[in-house]
Residue, then its C-alpha position, 0 to 999 in steps of 0.5 A: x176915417x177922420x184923420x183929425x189931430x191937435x196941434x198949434x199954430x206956426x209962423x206965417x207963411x211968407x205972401x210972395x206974389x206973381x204978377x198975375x196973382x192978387x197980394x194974399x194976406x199971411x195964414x198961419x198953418x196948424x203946426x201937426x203933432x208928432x203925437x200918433x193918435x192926435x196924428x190920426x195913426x191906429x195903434x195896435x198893442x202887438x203881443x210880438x214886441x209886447x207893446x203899441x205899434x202903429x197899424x200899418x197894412x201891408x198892401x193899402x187899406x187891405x186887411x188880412x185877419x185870421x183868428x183861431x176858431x174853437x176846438x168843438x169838443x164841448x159847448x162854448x163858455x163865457x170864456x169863448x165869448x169875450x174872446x170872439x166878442x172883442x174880436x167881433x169889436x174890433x173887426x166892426x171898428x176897423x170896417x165901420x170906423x175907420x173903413x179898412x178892407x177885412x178879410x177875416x178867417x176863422x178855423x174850426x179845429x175839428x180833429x185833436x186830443x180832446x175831441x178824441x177823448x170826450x167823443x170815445x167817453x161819450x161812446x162809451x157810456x153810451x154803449x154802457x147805458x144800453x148794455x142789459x147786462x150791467x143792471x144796477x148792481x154791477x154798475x155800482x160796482x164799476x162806479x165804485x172802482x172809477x171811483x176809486x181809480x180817480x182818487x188814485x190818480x188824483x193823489x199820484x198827480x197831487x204827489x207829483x206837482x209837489x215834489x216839483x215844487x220842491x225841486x224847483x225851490x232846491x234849484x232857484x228857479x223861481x219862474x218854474x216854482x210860480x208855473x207848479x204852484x199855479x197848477x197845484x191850485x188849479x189840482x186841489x180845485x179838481x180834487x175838490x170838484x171829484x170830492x163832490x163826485x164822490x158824496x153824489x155818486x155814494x149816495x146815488x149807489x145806496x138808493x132804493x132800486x127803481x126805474x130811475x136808480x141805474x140812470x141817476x147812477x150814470x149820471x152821477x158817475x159820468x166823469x169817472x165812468x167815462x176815463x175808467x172806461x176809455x183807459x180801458x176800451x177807448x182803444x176798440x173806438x175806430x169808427x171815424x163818424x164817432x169822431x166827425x159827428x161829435x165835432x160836426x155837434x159842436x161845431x153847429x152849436x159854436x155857430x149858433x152860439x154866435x149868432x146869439x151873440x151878434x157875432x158876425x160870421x167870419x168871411x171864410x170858415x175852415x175845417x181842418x179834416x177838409x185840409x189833411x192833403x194840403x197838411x200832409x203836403x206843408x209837413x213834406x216841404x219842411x222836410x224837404x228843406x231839412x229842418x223836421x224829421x220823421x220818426x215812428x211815424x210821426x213828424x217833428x219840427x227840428x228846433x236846432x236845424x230851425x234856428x241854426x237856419x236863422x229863425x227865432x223860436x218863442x217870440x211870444x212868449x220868450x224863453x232861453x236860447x233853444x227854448x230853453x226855459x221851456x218847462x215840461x208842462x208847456x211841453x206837455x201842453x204843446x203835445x196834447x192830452x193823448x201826446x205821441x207815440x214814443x214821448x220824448x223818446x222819438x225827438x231829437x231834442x225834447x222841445x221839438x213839436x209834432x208837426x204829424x202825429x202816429x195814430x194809436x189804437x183808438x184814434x182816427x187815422x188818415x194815410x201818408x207818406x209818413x204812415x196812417x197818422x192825423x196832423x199835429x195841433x199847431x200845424x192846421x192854422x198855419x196850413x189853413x191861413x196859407x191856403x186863404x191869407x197867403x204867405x204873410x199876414x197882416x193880423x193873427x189873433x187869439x185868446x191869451x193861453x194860445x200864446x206858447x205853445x200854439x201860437x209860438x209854434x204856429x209861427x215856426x212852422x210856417x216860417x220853415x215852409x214859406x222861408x220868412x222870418x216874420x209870417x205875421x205882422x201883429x200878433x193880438x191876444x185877449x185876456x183870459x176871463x177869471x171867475x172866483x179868482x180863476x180863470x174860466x175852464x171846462x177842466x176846472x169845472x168853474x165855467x158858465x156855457x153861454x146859452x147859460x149866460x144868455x138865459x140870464x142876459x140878453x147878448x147886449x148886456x153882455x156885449x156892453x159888459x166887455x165894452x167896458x173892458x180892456x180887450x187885453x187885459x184880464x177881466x173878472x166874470x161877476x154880478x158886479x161886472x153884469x150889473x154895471x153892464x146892465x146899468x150902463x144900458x139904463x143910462x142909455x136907455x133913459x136918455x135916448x127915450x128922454x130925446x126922444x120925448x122931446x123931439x115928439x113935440x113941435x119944436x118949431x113952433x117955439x124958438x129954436x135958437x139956444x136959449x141957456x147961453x152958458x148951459x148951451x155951450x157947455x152942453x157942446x163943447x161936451x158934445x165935441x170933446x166927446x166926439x174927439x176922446x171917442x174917436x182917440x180913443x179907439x185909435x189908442x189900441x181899440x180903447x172901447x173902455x174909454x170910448x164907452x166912458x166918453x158916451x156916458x160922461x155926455x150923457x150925464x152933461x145932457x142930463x144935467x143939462x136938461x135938469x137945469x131950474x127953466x130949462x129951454x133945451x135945444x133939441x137940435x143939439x140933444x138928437x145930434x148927441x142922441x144920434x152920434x151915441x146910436x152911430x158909435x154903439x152901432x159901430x160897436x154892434x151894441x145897436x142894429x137897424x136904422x133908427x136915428x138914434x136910440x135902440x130901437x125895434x132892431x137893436x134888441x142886441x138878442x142876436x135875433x133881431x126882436x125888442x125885448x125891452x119895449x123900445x119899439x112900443x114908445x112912439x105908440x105909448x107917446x100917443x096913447x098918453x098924450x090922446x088920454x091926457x087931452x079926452x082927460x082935461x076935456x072931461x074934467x073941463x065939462x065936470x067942472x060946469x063946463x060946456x058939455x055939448x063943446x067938450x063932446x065936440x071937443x072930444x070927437x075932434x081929438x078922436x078924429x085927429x088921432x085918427x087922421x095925424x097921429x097914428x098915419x104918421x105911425x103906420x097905423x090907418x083906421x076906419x070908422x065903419x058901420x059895424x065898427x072902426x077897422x084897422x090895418x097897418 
């Protein structure tokens, strides 16, 4: 890591002397900034203090990084990619730049409240396909009924966020009217979605019997099918394999998603159904020291006995004292779709969180000391890190909506076992992605799986495209936003290509000094002062925004500089600009294989390693155009009354040299043979 600040100088040091020592003359030292970045310091925004903070290991340049993995119910959207992208940036910055030692642990949470639901759903109607006796018009029946159903709930739910709207107007409490208000137009998007169902499935119900009725029935009314039929049979599901292959499914898919996406794969992965003995053991030990208890069946951490201990509870995301200001919603999002046992009814205090859940009918179940039951959401990460990172932590990371409950009570739990007050040292956290104004989500059904987004771009444009973010901040899904990033590629493509041109030629039979003066040391400066904003830049918070600005801004200084009237271009200078681009787009992982500098045929950014845009054709473009350009102008030579015999030489000699200098230096060899020229590479 280059360590290199600003600064002015100071007074001379005085020049006493030994006598055996010679008179040295005064040298005036630079005087250090107290400015971090200018210092050389890594600033990390930490959703713990809600600010910048100096990164500072715990044990050297060694660096312990867990981040959340995906909850592998359903395929990954865009919304999962900017999360595990940025993450994958900032990790290649912290080992490729500034050359920390990373361990970095992700976690697959393959057993929870909606993998439960969708695999039973998915069971269901697979079992409900392949029952012969629901033929047509008994499924009709049943899609009407879901129907039906749906739009009961839907109005019960619509009627029950409003009357909380209105309460929290009669008590003043502003923070709990904005949360209703934001899940009323989250509500009213659903229902427009289930109006939508409704036209699709009516329609679907009205056709003509055929062979395709009773399938384009299924489909139309899946969603409704699927919650009518788990309300009422999901409870006969009990079959672990349904279970562990639906996440075993997605799972794979996560991993083939990212590999896509050039997402390096994470030093160490884990499942938390491969954790369940260590689980059961972590929720004993709190037990143990008296700050969670059991009740039918589940387990509970105690709020009250955790913090009259000493311990701080919500320090992401705070709220009152106790947690107080802790909404129902959030509760309910804490616990889960299918919730526990007994609700609130079975907690000391309706704020404590499950640490071990009771299995219900329907739902997988594993034996313990507290009875057959499967372990709470939060509890795995905090027993999965312990097991591979220890009992503190250098770097946590996560998306934006992890932050309370997950993350919050992540961090008490694991605080109550190991007995610290801070298991983390730097909390981070990604923006959520919004799309029409909303942020991406599979229950909305305004998502974009990324194998969608990947028919359309490849994984650099969209790599380029959260480049060109603030990891932190919240971001907009949109043509605009994959069309700058698709433009940005453009620029970079066309400098690298126009450098590349130019270093084609023999530069060395012609003067190689700088021959623009003022353009030349404007062109450098440019060079240098892009190099020190890139590199504050990335120190500043991993600030690949401006470091991405920086490279474009050079780019069009180069640009400039090569449209100058009689322009004599150093093109030492331009391959070195060209070359520190490619290192820092490397870096970013926008860039692979061992090119000097341009993208190459390794650095297609499709997440398999092959050009898609043609880059690794220009040297052999370059030396067909110049090979025709040079039989061109000995041809037109001759049509003009020219010698015809010497350009046929002339020709024969160009024929040879492409032969024997050219295409030798591309890896190409030919052969003139009797029957033919051969070639071999």
């Amino acid at each position: 890591m280059s360590l290199s600040g600003t600064g002015t100088f100071c007074q001379p040091t005085c020049c006493t002397t030994t006598p055996s020592e010679s008179l040295r003359h005064p040298w005036f030292p630079p005087k250090a900034s107290s400015d971090p970045i200018a210092s050389g310091h890594l600033l990390l925004r930490n959703t713990l203090t809600g600010k910048k903070e100096p990164f500072v290991p715990m044990q050297s340049r060694h660096v312990k990084w867990y981040t959340c993995g995906p909850t592998v119910y359903d395929s990954s959207h865009v919304g999962h990619a900017r999360t595990y992208l940025s993450f994958d940036i900032m990790r290649r910055i912290m080992t490729d730049y500034f050359h920390y030692n990373v361990l970095y642990q992700i976690n697959t949470t393959d057993i929870d409240d909606k993998i439960i639901l969708r695999a039973r759903q998915n069971e269901l109607m697979r079992l409900l396909e392949e029952d012969p006796s629901v033929d047509f018009d008994k499924l009709v029946v049943l899609a009407k009924e879901a129907l039906e159903e749906a739009k009961a709930k839907s109005d019960e739910k619509k009627g029950v966020i409003v009357a909380a709207i209105e309460k929290a107007g009669e008590e003043k409490n502003s923070r709990g009217r904005t949360e209703q208000e934001g899940l009323l137009e989250q509500h009213l998007v659903k229902r427009k979605n289930l109006d939508k169902d409704e036209v699709n499935i009516l329609e679907a119900c009205g056709a003509e019997i055929g062979k395709d009725a009773r399938s384009d029935l299924l489909v139309a009314a899946k969603s409704v099918l699927a919650e009518k039929l788990d309300r009422e049979k999901g409870h006969l599901i009990t079959d672990h394999s349904v279970f562990n292959a639906h996440a075993r499914r997605y799972e794979r898919e996560f991993m083939e998603d990212m590999a896509a996406l050039g997402i390096r794969e994470p030093d160490i992965l884990t499942r938390v159904t491969e954790y369940v003995p260590k689980i059961v053991a972590f929720v004993e030990t709190i037990i143990s020291k008296g700050l969670a208890y059991k009740s039918n069946g589940s387990v509970y951490l105690s709020l009250d006995a955790f913090q009259e201990a000493g311990h701080n509870y919500r320090k992401l995301n705070p709220a009152g004292p106790g947690g107080a200001a802790t909404t129902a919603a959030e509760m309910a999002e804490g616990e889960g779709a299918l919730g526990g046992v007994g609700g609130d009814s079975e907690k000391r205090n309706p704020n404590d969180f499950a640490l071990w859940k009771a299995s219900k009918a329907g739902e997988p179940a594993w034996e313990s000391p507290f009875g057959p039951g499967r372990p709470g959401w939060h509890i795995e990460c905090s027993v999965v890190a312990g097991d591979i990172l220890g009992e503190r932590i250098d770097i946590h990371s996560g998306g934006e909506d992890l932050k309370f409950p997950h993350h919050d009570n992540e961090l008490a739990q694991s605080e109550a076992c190991f007995g610290c007050n801070q298991w983390v040292n730097y909390f981070t956290h990604t923006g959520h992605l919004h799309i029409e104004g909303l942020k991406m989500s599979k229950s909305l059904k305004n998502f974009i799986t990324i194998r969608q987004a990947l028919e359309h771009n490849t994984a650099r444009q969209l790599r380029i495209m959260f480049l060109l973010q603030g990891w932190d901040q919240p971001m907009n899904y949109s043509d605009q936003t994959i069309d700058d990033a698709r433009s940005k590629e453009t620029t970079f493509k066309s400098f690298f290509r126009e450098v590349e041109a130019l270093t084609r030629d023999d530069y060395l039979s012609e003067e190689v000094g700088w021959r623009m003066e003022e353009h030349d040391h404007k062109l450098a400066d440019a060079y240098l002062t892009a190099r020190q904003s890139v590199h504050e830049s990335l120190l500043d918070n991993f600030n690949t925004k401006e470091a991405m600005g920086a490279l474009l801004k050079v780019i069009n200084e180069a640009n400039a500089y090569l449209r100058t009237a009689n322009a004599k271009p150093s093109v030492l200078l331009l391959r070195s600009i060209a070359s520190y681009i490619t290192e820092i787009l490397k870096v970013f992982g926008v860039v692979s294989g061992s090119d000097e500098f341009g993208f190459g045929s390794g650095g297609s950014g499709d997440g398999n390693g092959e050009s898609t845009d043609g880059s690794g054709s220009e040297p052999f473009i370059g030396a067909m155009v110049s090979f025709r350009e040079s039989v061109r102008n000995e041809a037109l030579e001759a049509a003009k009354g020219g010698d015809a015999q010497a350009a046929i030489q002339s020709i024969l000699q160009i024929c040879d040299g492409l032969r024997d200098e050219v295409l030798p230096k591309l890896g190409v060899r030919l052969e003139d043979r009797p029957a033919g020229t051969m070639w071999n590479l």
